[in-house]
C-alpha positions as CSV (number, residue, x, y, z in Angstrom):
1,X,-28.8,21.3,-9.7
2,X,-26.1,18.9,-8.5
3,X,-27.3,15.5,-7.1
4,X,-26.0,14.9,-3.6
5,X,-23.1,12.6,-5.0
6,X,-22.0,15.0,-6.9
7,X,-22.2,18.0,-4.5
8,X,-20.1,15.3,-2.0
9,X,-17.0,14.5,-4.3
10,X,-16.7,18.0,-5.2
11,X,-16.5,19.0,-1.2
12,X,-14.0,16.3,-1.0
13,X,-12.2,17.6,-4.4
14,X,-12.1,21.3,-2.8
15,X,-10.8,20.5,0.9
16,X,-8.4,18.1,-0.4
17,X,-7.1,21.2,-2.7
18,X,-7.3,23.7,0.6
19,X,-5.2,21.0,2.3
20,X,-2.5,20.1,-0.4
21,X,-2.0,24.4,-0.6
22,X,-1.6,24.6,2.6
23,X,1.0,22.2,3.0
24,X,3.2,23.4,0.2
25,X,2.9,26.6,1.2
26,X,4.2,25.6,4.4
27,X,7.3,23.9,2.9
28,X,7.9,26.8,0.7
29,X,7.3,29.9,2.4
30,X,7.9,28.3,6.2
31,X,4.8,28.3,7.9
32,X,3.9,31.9,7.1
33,X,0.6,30.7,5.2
34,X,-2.3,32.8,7.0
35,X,-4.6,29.4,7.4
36,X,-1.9,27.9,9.6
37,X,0.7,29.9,10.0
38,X,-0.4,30.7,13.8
39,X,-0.1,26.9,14.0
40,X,3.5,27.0,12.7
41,X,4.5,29.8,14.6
42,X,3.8,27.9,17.9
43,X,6.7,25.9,17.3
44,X,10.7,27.5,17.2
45,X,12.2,24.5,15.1
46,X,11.9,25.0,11.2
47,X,11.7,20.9,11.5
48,X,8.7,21.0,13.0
49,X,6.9,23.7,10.8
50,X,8.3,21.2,7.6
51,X,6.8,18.0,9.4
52,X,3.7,19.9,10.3
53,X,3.5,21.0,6.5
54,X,4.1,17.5,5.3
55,X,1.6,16.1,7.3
56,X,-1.0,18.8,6.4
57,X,0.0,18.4,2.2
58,X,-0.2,14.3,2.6
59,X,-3.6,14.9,4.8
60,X,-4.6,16.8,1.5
61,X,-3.7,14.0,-0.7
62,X,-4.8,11.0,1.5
63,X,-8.6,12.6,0.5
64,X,-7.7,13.2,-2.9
65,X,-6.2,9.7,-4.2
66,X,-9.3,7.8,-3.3
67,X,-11.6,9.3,-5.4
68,X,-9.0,7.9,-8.2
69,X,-7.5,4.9,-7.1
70,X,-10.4,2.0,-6.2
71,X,-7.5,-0.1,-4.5
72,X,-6.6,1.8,-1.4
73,X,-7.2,-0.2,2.1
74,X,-10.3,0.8,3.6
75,X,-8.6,1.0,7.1
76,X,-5.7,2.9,5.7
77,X,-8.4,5.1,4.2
78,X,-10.7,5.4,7.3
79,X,-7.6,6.0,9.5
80,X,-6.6,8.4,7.6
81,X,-9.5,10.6,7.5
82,X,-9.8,10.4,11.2
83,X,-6.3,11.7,11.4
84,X,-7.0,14.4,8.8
85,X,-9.9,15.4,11.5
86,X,-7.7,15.4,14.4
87,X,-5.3,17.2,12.7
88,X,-7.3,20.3,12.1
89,X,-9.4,20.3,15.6
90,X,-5.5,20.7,17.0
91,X,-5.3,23.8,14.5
92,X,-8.3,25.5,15.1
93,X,-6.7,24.9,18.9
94,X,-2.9,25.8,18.3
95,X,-4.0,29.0,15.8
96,X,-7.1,30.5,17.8
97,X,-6.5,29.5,21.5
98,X,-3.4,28.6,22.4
99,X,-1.9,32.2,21.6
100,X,-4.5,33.8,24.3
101,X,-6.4,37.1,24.3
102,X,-4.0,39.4,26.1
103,X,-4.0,43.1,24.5
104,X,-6.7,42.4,21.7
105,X,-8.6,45.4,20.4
106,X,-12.0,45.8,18.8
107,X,-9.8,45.5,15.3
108,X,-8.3,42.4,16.8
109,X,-11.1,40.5,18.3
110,X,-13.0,40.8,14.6
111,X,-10.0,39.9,13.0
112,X,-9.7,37.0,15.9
113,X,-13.4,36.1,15.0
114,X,-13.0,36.0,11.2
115,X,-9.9,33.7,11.2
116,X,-11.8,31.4,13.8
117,X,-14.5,31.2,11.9
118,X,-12.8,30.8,8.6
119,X,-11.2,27.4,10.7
120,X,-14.9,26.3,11.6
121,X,-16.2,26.6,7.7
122,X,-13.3,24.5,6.9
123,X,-13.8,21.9,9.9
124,X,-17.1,21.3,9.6
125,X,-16.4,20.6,5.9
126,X,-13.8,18.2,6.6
127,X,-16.5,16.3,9.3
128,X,-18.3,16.4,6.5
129,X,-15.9,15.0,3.6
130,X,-14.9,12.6,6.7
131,X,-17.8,11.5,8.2
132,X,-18.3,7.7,7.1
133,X,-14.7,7.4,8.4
134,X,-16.6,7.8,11.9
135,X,-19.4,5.3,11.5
């Protein structure tokens, strides 16, 4: 069984990963990626869904380079991770609220209701990866 250390940097190493996939598959298929792509679709400028990728891609790699590289500021690091939490509260927002609930279905509400929670899994493991950031 994996110590609590362990279990940690491997959350970290795995929400880091979701992150950096999301945001290249942002800049390469332009904002069609199913995590986000409600997120991207908000917007009309193709700008906007390339700086929205590149922010999510350097959120991703702002959590992976510390584990690696014992240098890095701790306020650039702690800023960082604050933004990386603000970042996906506004896409839970933007992806599962902002569109509304006008003509949704049974099919549509579960489908709704998976996505959403999907987002929440993948929140509270970013509080979690995130959370000394806070103290």
């Amino acid at each position: 069984m994996a110590d609590k250390k362990t279990s940690s940097v491997l959350l970290r190493i795995v929400i880091a990963l979701l992150y950096i996939s999301m945001g290249l598959q942002g800049l390469v298929n332009g904002g069609s990626s199913e995590a986000i792509g409600s997120l991207f679709n908000a917007f009309d400028s193709d700008a906007m869904v390339y700086i929205l990728s590149t922010v999510v891609l350097l959120g991703g790699i702002l959590l992976f380079v510390p584990l690696f590289a014992k240098g890095l500021s701790p306020v650039f690091v702690k800023g960082g991770m604050i933004a990386i939490l603000v970042i996906w509260v506004a896409i839970v927002f933007f992806a599962d609220f902002a569109p509304g609930f006008r003509g949704y279905d049974a099919k549509s509400w579960i489908s709704w209701i998976e996505m959403f929670m999907y987002h929440l899994i993948v929140l509270f493991a970013t509080y979690e990866v995130c959370k000394k950031a806070l103290a």
